[in-house]
Residue frames as a rotation matrix with the C-alpha (Angstrom) as fourth column:
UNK 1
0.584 0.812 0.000 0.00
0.812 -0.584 0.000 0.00
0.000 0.000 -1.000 0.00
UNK 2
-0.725 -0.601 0.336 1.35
0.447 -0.781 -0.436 3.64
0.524 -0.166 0.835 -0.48
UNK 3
0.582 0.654 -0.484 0.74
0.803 -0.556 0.214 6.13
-0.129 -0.513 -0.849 1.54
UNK 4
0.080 -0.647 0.758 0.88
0.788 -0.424 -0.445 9.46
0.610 0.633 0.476 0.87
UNK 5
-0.646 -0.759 -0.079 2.51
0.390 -0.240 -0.889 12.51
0.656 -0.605 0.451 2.79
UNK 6
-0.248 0.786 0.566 -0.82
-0.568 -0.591 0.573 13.90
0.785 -0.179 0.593 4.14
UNK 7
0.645 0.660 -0.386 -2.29
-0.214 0.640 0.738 10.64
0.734 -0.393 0.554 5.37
UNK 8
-0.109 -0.484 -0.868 1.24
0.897 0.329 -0.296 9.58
0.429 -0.811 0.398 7.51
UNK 9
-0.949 0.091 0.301 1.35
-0.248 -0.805 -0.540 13.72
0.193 -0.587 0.786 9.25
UNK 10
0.031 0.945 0.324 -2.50
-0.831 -0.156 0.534 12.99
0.555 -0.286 0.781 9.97
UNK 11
0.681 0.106 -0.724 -1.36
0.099 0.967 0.234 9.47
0.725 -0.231 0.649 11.51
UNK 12
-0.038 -0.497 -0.867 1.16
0.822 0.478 -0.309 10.98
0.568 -0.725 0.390 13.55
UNK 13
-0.705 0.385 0.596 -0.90
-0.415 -0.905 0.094 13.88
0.575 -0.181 0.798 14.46
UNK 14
0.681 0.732 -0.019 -3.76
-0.498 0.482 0.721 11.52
0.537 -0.482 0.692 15.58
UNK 15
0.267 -0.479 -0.836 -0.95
0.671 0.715 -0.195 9.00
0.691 -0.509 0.513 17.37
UNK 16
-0.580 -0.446 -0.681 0.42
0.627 0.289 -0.723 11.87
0.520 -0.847 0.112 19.24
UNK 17
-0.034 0.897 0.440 -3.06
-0.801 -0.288 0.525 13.42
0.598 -0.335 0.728 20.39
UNK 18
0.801 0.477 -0.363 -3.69
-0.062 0.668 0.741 10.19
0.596 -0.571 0.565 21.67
UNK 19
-0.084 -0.827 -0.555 -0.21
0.623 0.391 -0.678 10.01
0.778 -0.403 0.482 23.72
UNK 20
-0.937 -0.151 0.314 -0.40
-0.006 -0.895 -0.446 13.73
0.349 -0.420 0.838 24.98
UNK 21
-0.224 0.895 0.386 -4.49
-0.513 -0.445 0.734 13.08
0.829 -0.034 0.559 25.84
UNK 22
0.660 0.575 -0.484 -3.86
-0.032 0.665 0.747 10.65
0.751 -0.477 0.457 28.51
UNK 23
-0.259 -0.681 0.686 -2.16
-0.752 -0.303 -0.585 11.41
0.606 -0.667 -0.434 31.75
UNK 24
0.758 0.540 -0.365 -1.42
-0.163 0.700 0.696 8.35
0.631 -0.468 0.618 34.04
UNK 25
0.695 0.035 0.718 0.01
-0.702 -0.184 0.688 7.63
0.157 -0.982 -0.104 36.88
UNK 26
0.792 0.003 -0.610 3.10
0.003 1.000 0.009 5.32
0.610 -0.009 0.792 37.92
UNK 27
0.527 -0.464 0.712 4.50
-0.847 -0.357 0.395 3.92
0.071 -0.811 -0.581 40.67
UNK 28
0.332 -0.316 -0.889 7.07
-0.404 0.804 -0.437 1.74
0.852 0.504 0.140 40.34
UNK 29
-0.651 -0.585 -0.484 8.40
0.002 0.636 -0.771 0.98
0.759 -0.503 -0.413 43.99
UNK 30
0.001 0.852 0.523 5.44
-0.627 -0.407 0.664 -0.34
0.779 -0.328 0.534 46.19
UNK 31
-0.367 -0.306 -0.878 7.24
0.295 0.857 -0.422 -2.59
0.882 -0.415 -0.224 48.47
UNK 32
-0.660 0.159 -0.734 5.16
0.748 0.235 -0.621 -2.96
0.073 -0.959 -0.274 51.18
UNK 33
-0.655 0.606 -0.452 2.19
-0.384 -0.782 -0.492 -0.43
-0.651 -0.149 0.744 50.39
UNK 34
-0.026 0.930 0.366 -1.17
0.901 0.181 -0.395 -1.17
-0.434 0.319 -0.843 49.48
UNK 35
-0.850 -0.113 -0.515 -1.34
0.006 -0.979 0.205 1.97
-0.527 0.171 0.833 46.75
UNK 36
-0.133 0.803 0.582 -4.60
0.816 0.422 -0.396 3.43
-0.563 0.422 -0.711 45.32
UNK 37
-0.890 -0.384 -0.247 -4.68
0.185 -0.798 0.574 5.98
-0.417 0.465 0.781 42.31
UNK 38
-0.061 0.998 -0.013 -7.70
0.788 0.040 -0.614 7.94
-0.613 -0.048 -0.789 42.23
UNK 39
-0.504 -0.099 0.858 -8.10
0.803 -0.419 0.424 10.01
0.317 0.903 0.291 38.82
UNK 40
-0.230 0.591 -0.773 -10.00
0.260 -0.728 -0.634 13.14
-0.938 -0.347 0.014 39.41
UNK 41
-0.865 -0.114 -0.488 -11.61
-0.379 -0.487 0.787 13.64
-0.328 0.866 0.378 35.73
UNK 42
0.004 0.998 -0.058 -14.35
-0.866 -0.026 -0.500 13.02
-0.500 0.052 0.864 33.72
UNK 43
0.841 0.121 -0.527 -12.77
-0.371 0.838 -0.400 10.02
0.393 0.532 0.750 31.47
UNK 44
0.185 -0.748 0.637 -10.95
-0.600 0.428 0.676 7.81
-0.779 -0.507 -0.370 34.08
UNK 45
0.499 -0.635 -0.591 -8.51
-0.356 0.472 -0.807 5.22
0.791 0.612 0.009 32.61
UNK 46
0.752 -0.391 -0.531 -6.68
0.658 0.398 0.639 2.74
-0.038 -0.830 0.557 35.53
UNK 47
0.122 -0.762 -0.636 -4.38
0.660 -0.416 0.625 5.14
-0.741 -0.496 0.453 37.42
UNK 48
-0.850 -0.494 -0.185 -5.56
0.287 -0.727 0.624 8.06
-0.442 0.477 0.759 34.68
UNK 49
0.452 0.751 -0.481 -7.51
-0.376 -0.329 -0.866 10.14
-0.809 0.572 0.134 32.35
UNK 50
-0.263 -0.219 0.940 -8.28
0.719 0.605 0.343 10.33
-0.644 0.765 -0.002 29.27
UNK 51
0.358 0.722 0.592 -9.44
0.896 -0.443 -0.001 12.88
0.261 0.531 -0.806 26.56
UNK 52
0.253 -0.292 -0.922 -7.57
0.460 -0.803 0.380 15.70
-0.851 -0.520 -0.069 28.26
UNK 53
0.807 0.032 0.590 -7.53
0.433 -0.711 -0.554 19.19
0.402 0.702 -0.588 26.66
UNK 54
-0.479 -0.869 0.128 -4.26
0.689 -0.462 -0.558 20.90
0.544 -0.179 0.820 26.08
UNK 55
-0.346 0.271 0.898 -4.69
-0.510 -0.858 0.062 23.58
0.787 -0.437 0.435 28.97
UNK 56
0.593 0.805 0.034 -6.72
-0.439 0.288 0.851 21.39
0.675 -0.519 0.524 31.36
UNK 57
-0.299 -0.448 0.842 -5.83
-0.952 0.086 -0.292 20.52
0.058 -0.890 -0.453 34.98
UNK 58
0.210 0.426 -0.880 -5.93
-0.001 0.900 0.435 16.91
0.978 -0.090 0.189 36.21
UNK 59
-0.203 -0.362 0.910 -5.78
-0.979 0.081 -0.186 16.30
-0.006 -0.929 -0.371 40.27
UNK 60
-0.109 -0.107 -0.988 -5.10
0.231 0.964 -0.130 12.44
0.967 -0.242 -0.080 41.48
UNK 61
0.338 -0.221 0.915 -5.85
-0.938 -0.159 0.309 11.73
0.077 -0.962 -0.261 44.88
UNK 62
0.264 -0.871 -0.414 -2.97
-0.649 0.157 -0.745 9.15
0.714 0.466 -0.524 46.06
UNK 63
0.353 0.157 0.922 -3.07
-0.917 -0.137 0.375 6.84
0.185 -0.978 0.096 48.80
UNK 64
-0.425 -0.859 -0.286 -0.46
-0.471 0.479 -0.741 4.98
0.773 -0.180 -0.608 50.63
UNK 65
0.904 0.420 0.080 -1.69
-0.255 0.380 0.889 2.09
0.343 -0.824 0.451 52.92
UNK 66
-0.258 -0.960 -0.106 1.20
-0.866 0.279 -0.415 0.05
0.428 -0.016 -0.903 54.79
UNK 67
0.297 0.742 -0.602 0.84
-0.626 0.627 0.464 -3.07
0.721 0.239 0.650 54.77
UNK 68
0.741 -0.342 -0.578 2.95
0.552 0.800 0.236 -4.30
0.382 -0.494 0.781 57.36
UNK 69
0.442 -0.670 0.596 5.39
-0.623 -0.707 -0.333 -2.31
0.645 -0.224 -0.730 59.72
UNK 70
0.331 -0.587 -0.739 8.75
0.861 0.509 -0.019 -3.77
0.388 -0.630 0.673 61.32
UNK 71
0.904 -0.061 -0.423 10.82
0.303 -0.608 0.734 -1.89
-0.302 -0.792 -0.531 63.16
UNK 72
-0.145 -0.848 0.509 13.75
0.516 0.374 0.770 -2.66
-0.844 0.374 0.383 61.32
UNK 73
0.124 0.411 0.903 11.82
0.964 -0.265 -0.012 -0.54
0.234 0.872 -0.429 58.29
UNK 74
-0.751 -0.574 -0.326 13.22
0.650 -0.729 -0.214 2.79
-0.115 -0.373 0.921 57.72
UNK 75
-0.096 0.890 -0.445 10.52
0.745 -0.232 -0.625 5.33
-0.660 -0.392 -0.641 59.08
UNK 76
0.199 -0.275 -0.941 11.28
-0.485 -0.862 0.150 7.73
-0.852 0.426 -0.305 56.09
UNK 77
-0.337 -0.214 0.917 10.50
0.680 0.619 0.394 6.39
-0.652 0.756 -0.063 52.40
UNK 78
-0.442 -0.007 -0.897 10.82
-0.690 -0.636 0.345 8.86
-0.574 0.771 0.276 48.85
UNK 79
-0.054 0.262 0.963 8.56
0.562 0.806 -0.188 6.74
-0.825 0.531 -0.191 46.32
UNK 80
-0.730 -0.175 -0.660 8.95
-0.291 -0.795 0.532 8.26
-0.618 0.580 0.530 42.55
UNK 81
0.206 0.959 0.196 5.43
0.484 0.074 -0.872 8.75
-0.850 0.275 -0.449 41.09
UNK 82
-0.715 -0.693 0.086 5.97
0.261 -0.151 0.953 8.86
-0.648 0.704 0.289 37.14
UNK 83
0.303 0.776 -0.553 3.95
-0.242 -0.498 -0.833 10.92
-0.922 0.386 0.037 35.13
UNK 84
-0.082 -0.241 0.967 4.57
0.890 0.419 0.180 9.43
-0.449 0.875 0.180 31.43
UNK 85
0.294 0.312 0.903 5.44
0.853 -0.512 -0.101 12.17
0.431 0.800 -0.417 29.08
UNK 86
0.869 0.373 0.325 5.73
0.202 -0.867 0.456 14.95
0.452 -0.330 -0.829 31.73
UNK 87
-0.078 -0.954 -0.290 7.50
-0.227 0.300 -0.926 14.07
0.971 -0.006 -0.240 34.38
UNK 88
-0.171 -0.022 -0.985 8.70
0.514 0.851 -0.108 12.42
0.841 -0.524 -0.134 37.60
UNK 89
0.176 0.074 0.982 7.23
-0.850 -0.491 0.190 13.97
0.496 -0.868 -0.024 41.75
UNK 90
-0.644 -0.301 -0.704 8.32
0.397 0.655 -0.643 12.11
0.654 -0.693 -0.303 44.98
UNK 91
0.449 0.731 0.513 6.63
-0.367 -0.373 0.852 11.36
0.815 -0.571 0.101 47.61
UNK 92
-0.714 -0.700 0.019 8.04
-0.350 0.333 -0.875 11.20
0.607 -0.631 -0.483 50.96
UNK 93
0.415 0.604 -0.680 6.05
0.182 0.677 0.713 8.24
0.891 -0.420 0.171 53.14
UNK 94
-0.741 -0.665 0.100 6.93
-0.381 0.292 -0.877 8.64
0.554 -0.688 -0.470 57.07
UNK 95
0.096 0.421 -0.902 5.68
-0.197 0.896 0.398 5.77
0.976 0.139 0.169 59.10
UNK 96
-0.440 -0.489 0.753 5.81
-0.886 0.102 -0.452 5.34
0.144 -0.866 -0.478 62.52
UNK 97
0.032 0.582 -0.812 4.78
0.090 0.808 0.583 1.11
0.995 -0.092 -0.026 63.86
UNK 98
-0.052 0.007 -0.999 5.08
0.978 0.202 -0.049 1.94
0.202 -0.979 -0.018 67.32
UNK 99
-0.529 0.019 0.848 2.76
-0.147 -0.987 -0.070 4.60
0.836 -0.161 0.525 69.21
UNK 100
-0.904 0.346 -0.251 1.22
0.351 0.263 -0.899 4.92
-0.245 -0.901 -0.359 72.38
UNK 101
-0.759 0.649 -0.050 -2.14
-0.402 -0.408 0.819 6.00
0.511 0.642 0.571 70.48
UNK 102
-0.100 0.404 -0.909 -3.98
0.537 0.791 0.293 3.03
0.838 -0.459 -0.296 72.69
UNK 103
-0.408 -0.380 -0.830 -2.41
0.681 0.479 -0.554 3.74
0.608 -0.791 0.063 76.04
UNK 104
-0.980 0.004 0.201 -4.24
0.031 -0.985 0.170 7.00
0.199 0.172 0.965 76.44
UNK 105
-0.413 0.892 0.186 -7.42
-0.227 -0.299 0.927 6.64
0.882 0.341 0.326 75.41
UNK 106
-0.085 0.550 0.831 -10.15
-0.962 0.172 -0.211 6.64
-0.259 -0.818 0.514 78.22
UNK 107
-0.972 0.068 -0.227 -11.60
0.065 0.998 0.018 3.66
0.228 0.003 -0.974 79.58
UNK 108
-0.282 0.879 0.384 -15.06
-0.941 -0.332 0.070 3.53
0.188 -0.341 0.921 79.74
């Protein structure tokens, strides 16, 4: 088949519309966190949108469970949260597995 110069600039005009229209989310070190990526948008996409307009805001809301806490775990983790295309924010995780949170509380 030929194709001719119009049709490929309209194929990689549509190819990178679709790249630049979709903003997602990745985290690549979750050792030991239960993570949930919550899109804020009208056309979610796992851990993203879709359809986004050049100009338009997107907000994730981000949440870090721990799934398990030793002591021996350092209370102070930087996890890098990769925006494809854009680029790369850290989050810093501090953790504490031992609190007197309990020993307090009334007794009733």
């Amino acid at each position: 088949a030929v194709v001719s110069t119009q049709s490929t600039g309209d194929l990689v005009r549509d190819a990178l519309y679709r790249i630049t229209s979709t903003i997602n989310l990745v985290i690549l070190d979750d050792l030991g966190y239960t993570i949930q990526i919550e899109p804020m948008c009208d056309e979610r996409i796992p851990n993203g949108c879709t359809n986004v307009k050049q100009g338009e805001t997107v907000d994730f809301k981000v949440t870090f469970t721990l799934d398990e806490c030793s002591p021996d775990d350092p209370a102070i983790r930087v996890l890098p949260i990769i925006i494809p295309g854009f680029d790369t924010v850290f989050a810093t995780i501090t953790h504490k597995c031992d609190c007197d949170c309990y020993d307090n509380a009334p007794i009733s």
